[in-house]
C-alpha positions in Angstrom: 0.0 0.0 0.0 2.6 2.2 1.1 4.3 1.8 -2.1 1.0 3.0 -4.5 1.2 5.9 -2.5 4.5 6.7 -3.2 4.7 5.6 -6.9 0.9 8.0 -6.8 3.1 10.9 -5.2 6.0 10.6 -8.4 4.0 12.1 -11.3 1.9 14.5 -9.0 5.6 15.4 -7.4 7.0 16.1 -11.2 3.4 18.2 -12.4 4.3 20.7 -9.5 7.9 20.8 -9.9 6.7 21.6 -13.4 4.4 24.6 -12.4 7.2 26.1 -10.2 8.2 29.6 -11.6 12.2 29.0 -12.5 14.8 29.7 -10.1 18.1 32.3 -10.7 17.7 35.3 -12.6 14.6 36.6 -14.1 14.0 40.4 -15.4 12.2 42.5 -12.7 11.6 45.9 -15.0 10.0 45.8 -19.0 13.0 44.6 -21.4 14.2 46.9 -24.2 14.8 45.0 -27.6 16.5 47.7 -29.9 16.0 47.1 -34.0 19.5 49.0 -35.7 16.9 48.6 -38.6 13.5 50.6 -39.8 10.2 49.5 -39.8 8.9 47.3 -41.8 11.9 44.7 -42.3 13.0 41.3 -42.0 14.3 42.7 -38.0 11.8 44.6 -37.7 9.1 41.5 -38.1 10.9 39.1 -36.3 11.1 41.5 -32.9 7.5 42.1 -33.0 6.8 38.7 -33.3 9.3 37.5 -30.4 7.1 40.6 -28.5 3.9 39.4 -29.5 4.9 35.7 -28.9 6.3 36.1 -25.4 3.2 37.9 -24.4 0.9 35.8 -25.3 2.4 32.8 -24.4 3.0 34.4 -21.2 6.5 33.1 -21.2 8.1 35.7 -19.6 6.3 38.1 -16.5 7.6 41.3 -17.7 6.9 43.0 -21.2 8.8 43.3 -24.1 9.4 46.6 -26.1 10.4 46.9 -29.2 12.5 50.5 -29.9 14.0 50.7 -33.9 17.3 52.6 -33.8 18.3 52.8 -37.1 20.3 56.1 -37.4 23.5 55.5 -39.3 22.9 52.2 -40.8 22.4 50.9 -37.3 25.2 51.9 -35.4 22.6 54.0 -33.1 21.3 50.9 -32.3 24.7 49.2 -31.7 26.7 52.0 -29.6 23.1 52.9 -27.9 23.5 48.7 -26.5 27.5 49.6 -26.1 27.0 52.1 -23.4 24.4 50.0 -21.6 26.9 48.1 -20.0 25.4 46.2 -16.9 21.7 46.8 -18.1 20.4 43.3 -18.4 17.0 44.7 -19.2 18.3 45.3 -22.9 18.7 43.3 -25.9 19.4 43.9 -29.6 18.0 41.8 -32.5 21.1 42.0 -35.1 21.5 42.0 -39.0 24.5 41.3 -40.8 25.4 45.0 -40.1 26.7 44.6 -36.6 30.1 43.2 -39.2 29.5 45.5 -42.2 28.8 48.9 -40.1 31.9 49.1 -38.2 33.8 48.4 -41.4 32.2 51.0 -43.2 32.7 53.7 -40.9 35.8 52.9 -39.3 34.5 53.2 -35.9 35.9 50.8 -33.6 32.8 48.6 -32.4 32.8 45.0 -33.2 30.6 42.4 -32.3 33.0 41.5 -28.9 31.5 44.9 -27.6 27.8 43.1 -26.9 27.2 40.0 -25.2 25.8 37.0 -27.2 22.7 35.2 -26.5 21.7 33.3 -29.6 21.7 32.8 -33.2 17.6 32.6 -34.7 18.0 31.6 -37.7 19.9 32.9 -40.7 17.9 34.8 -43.5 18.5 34.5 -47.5 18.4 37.4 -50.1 16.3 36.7 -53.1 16.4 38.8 -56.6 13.3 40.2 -57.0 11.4 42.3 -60.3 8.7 43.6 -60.3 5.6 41.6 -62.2 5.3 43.3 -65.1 9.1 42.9 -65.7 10.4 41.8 -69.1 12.5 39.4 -67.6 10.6 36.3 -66.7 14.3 34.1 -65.8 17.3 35.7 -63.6 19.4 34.6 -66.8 17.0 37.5 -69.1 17.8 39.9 -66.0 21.2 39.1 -66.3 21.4 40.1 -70.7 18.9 42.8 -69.5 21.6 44.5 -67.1 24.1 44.0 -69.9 22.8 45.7 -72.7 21.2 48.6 -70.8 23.6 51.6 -70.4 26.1 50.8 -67.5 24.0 52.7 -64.5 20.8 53.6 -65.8 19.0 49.8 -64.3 18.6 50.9 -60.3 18.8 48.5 -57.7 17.3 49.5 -54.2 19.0 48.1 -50.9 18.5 49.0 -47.4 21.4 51.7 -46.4 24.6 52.1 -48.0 27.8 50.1 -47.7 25.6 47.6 -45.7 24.4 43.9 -46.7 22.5 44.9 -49.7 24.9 46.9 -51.5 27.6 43.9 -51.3 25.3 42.1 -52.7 24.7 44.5 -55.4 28.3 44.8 -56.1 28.8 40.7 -56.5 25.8 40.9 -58.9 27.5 43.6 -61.1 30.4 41.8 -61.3 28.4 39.0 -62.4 27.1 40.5 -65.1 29.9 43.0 -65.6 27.9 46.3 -65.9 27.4 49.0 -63.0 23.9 49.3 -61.2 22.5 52.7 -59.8 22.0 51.5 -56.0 19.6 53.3 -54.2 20.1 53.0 -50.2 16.8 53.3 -48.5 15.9 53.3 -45.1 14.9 49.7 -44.7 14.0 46.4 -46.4 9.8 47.1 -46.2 10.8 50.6 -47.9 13.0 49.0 -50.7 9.8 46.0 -51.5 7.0 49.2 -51.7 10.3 51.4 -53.9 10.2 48.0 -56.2 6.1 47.3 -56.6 5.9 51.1 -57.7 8.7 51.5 -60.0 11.0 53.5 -58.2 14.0 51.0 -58.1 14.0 48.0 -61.3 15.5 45.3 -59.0 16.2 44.2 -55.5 18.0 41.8 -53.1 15.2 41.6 -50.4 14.9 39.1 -48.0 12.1 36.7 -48.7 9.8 37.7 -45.4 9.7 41.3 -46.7 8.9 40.7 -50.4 6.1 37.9 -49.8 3.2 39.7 -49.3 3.6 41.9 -52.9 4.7 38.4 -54.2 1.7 37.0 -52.8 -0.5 40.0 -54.8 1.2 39.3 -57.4 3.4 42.3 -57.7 6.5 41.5 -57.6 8.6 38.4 -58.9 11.3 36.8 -57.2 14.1 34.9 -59.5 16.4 33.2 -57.3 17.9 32.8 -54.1 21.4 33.7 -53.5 22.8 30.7 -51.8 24.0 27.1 -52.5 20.4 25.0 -52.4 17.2 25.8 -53.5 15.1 26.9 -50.4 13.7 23.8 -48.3 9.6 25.0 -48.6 7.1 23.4 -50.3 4.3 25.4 -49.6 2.7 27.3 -52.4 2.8 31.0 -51.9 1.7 32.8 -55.1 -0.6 30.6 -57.3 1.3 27.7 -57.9 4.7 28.5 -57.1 6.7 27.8 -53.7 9.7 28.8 -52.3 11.4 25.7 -53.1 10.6 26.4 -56.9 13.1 29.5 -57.2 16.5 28.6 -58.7 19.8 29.2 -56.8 21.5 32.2 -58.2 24.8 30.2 -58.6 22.7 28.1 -61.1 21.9 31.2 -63.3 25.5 32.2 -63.9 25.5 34.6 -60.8 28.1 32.8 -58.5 27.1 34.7 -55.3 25.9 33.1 -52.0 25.0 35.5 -48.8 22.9 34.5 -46.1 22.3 37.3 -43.1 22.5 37.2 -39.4 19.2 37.1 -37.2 20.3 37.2 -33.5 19.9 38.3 -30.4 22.9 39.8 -27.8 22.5 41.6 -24.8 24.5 44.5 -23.4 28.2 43.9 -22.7 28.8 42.9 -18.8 25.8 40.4 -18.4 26.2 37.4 -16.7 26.1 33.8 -17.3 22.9 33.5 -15.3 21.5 36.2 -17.2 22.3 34.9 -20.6 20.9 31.7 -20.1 17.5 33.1 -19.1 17.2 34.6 -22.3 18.5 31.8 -24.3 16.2 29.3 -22.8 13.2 32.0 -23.5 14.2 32.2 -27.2 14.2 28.4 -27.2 10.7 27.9 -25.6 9.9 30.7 -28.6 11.6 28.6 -31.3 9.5 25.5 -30.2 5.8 27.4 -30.8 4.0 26.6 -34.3 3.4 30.2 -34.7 7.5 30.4 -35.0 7.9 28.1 -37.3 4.9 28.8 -39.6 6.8 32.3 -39.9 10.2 30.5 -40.3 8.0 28.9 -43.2 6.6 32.1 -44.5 9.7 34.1 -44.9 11.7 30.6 -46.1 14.4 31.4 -43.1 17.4 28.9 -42.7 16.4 27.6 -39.5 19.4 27.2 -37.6 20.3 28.0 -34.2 23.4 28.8 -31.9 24.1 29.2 -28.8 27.6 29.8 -26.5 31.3 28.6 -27.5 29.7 27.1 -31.6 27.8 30.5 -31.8 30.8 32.7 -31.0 33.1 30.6 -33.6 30.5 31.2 -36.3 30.3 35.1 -35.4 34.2 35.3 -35.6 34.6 33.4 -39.3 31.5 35.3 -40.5 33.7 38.9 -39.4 36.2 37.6 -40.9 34.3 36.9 -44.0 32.7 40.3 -43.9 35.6 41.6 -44.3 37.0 40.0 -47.2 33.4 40.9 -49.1 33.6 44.5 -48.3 37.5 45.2 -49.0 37.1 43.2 -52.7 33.4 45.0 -52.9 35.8 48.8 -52.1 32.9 49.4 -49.3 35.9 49.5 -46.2 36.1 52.9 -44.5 39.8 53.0 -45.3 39.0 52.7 -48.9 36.5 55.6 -49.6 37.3 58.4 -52.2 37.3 61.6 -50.0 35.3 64.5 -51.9 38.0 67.2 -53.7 38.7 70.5 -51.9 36.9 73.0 -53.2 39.3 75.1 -56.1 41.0 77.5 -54.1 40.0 81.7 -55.4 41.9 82.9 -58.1 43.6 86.4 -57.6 42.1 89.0 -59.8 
């Protein structure tokens, strides 16, 4: 008898351990995630959806509040985290710019200066038209850029001498021509600049070109990495994700994927580091996340600790290497010429 009571007590023991709130650290104030992006973009829509997810799971007690700082091609956003040393009530969702913004300004922030939590997943660039476009294949895009007069095709991007524009760069050298790249403010801008004929082509991310794909408005014509994308799912009549070519296979060898992670301000501790990182995993493991890993065809992948801070060191490392043979490193801009000095009369 007395041993039905105790094997009765194990699973009712385990259901409350369960229901206990976790032990260690826990915010105690609403946390700060900072966006070095506008509104609108691939960033932008993945912090709101952590926000919106958290809070309706009720996975954490304290709110989340999503502040864009995208001044200077997100450096705001990056020196604003910087100075926050100590403040474990902050966190920053980054892009590919917390490599290519230091280089492009000189400044001396690198990635070392924040504290990192985890690696979401990693996001592709897809070549997109608009609809109505004359090239139906990336290879008629590709005789298109070649026969029109070197600059007068425009390709939108999101800043300048950030992700975008190195990708823009590889694609000219592709084709051998010279593109008009127009920076703009983030990647929801450069999809709306696209659908109304403002820019002819772009190197959007999937999430933030879907909906005017979906609407049929714009076209996308291949993804810029080494596999076709890995979803099935029809998204504009009957075409999927997994349908678009790689670039590579369209004569275009060129194969970028972007960061999407999250760090915290520099000085945090271990305790607080894992708090978040085990919060961003009970996100990752909701439907809702992975219907929108689906929807914006992410590269699900995730990192945490020593394997996390290895890939952030090779992928500075390549950074590098992209910008200097792109001519997009501080040290290599063309200062402006001095004004003629007055003549005597």
């Amino acid at each position: 008898m007395f041993r039905r009571i105790l094997l009765a007590l194990v699973p009712m023991a385990a259901s409350l351990a369960a229901a206990q709130p976790a032990t260690g650290w826990q915010p105690t104030q609403p946390v700060e995630l900072v966006v070095p992006a506008g509104t609108g973009g691939g960033a932008d829509q993945m912090a709101r959806l952590l926000g919106e997810l958290i809070a309706k799971h009720r996975l954490m007690a304290q709110p989340i509040q999503i502040v864009n700082k995208a001044g200077n091609s997100g450096a705001e956003g990056l020196l604003d985290m910087r100075a926050s040393r100590g403040n474990p009530h902050k966190l920053i969702i980054t892009l590919s710019n917390l490599f290519t913004t230091p280089l492009a300004t000189g400044s001396d922030f690198r990635w070392t200066d924040l504290t990192p939590v985890k690696m979401l997943a990693q996001d592709q660039f897809v070549l997109w038209v608009r609809a109505d476009s004359p090239a139906r294949t990336t290879a008629e895009l590709v005789e298109q850029m070649r026969r029109a007069p070197r600059g007068s095709l425009k390709l939108g991007g999101t800043g300048s001498r950030q992700e975008d524009q190195i990708v823009s760069v590889l694609l000219e050298t592709a084709a051998a021509t010279r593109l008009d790249y127009v920076p703009l403010k983030g990647g929801g801008d450069v999809a709306r600049a696209l659908a109304a004929g403002e820019v002819d082509i772009t190197v959007n991310n999937p999430i933030e070109g879907e909906k005017l794909w979906r609407e049929g408005r714009l076209r996308p014509l291949c993804v810029f990495d080494g596999r076709p994308l890995d979803y099935p799912a029809k998204v504009a009549g009957p075409l999927a994700w997994s349908d678009l070519p790689t670039c590579m296979s369209a004569g275009i060898p060129v194969q970028y994927l972007m960061l999407r992670g999250i760090f915290t301000t520099p000085g945090a501790t271990p305790a607080q580091v894992a708090y978040y990182a085990d919060l961003l995993n009970k996100v990752r493991a909701l439907p809702e996340w992975r219907s929108f890993m689906a929807q914006g065809a992410f590269k699900n992948e995730s990192l945490t600790g020593l394997p996390f801070t290895a890939w952030l060191e090779r992928a500075e490392r390549f950074h590098h290497v992209l910008m200097r043979e792109s001519r997009l490193l501080a040290s290599q801009q063309v200062p402006p010429l001095a004004p003629a000095a007055p003549q005597r009369p």
